[in-house]
N, C-alpha and C positions, 0 to 999 in steps of 0.2 A: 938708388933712389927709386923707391916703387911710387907712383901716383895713377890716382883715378883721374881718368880723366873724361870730359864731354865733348863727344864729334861731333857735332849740326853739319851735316854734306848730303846735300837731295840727290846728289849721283849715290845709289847703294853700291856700285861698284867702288868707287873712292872708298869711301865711308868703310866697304867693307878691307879695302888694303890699308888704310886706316888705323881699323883694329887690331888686326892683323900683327902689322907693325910696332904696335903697342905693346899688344901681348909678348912679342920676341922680344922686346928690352926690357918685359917682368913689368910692365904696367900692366891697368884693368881699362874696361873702359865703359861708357854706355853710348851706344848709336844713337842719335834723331834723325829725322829728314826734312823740318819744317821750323819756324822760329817758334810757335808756341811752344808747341814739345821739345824745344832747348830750355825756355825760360822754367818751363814746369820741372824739367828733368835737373835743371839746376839746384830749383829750391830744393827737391827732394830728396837727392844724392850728394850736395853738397863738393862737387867737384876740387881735385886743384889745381884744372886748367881746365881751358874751352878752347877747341880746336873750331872755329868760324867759320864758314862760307861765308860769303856775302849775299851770293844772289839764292837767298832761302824762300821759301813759297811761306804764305800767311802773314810773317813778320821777317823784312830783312835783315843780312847780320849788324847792319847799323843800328838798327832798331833794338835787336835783341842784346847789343854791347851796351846803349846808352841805356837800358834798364838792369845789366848785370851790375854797371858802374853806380846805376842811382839804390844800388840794392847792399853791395858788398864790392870785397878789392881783388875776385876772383882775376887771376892773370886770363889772359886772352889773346888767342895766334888766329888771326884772319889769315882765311883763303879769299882768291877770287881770282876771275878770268881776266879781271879789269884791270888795267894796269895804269889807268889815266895817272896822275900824280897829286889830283886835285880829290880820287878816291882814296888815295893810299893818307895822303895829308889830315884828312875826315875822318880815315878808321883809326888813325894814331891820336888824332887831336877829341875823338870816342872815349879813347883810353887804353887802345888795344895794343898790346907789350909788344907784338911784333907782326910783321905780315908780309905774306908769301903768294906769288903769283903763278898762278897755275901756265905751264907744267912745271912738276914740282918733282925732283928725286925722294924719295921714301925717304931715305938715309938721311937727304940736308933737312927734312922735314922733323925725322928725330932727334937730329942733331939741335937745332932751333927749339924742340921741345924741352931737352935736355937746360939748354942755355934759360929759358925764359923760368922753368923752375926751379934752375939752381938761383937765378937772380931775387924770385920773388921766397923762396923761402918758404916756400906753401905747404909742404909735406909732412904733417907730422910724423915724430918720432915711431908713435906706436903703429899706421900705416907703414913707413917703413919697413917694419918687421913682420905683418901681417897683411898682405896685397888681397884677402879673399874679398870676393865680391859673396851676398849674402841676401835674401828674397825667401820667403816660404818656407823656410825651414831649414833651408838648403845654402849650404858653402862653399862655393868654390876657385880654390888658390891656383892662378896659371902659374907661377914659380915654381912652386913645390907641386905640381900636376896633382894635387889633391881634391876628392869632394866628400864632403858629410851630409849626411842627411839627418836633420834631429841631432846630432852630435856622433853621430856612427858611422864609421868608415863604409865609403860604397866604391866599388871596383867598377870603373866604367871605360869602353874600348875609347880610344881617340879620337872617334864621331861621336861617339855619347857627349864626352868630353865634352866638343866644342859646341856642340848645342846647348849642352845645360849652360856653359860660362853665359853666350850670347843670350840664353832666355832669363837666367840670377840675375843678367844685368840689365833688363828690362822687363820686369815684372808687369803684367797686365798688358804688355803687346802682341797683336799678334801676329805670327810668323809665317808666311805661306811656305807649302811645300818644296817651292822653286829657294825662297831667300835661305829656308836651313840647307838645302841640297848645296848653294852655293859656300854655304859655312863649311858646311866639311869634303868641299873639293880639296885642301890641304891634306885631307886624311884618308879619304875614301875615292881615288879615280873613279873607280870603277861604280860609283854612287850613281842612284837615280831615286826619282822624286817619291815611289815605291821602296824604296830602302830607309827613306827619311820617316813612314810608317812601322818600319818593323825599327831603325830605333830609340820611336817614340815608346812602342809595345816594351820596349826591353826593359829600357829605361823605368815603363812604370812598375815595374816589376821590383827593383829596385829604391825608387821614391815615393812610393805609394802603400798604404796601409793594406789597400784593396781595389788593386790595378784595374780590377772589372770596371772600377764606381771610382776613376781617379779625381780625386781634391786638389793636385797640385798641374798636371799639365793637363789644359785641359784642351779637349777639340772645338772650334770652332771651324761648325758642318760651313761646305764649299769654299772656305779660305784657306785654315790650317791649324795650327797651336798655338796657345799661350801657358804661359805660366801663373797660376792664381794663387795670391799674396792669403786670400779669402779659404781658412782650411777650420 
């Protein structure tokens, strides 16, 4: 059962073990850190699940459940630190399929994602067979460790990799040096914030028409990179 799914956790550290997590059981995912860009990243991606915090900056997870519930019957797993019984009573009586209180083992956490979307049923078929996440031209499958560009095969090291998955799956964000360095600690120990530059270079080499003048990752001077949908 492959599914997309949407993390809202203002800890990036979570957020990013998270993904992580995701990825190794052949899901996709897209990160937020705040309730608007849950409810935005929902409409847009169309999720079939919502992985919750509760306590999110701008709009909280209650806030952002009782308008995923006034919107559609997207399944929904709250996090929180709060374990009152009168929060847990509110996030389920929201609508939220199930919910877990931080600390949390990765494993019951997947295990619980497992359960809520076998329950709800959300996965289509052709998902199933097809887990690529997709933005700018570009495709890319964590199952089958494949990417396309344009529809043509591109050979990228295992840091390339996990960058492009993390920028396809959030198109138009952008990345600081530090948060992609942190993506391909799985891949690259030996990684520093200067390595995260050479491979953006490489990279565009390979998704770029004309690396010099790139259209799809682009720099943004003093922060870092994104990926632009706009080619």
């Amino acid at each position: 059962m492959c599914a997309h799914v949407l993390v809202a956790e203002d800890d990036e550290m979570q957020a990013e073990l998270i993904r992580r997590s995701l990825l190794a059981e052949g899901h996709t995912a897209t990160v937020v850190h705040d309730g608007r860009a849950a409810l935005d990243a929902a409409r847009r991606v169309a999720p079939d699940l919502v992985v919750l915090d509760l306590m999110l900056p701008e709009i909280d997870g209650f806030g952002v459940c009782r308008v995923l519930r006034a919107d559609d019957d997207i399944p929904v797993l709250m996090l929180t630190a709060r374990s009152a019984e009168e929060d847990v009573l509110l996030g389920l009586e929201l609508g939220a399929d199930d919910y877990m209180t931080k600390p949390y083992s990765p494993r019951e956490l997947m295990a619980r994602i497992r359960t809520v979307l076998r329950r709800g049923g959300r996965v289509p078929a052709d998902r199933r067979d097809d887990p690529a996440v997709r933005a700018a031209g570009l495709s890319v499958d964590p199952v089958r460790h494949e990417v396309r560009c344009d529809g043509a095969p591109v050979e990228c090291t295992p840091a390339e990799f996990e960058i492009l998955l993390a920028m396809v799956g959030e198109p138009e964000r952008v990345f600081s040096r530090r948060q992609l360095l942190e993506i391909t600690r799985g891949t690259d120990r030996a990684s520093t914030e200067r390595a995260v530059d050479v491979h953006i270079m490489n990279l565009r080499k390979k998704v770029e028409a004309d690396p010099r003048r790139p259209a799809r990752l682009l720099t943004v001077f003093g922060v870092g990179y994104k990926l632009s949908g706009a080619r």
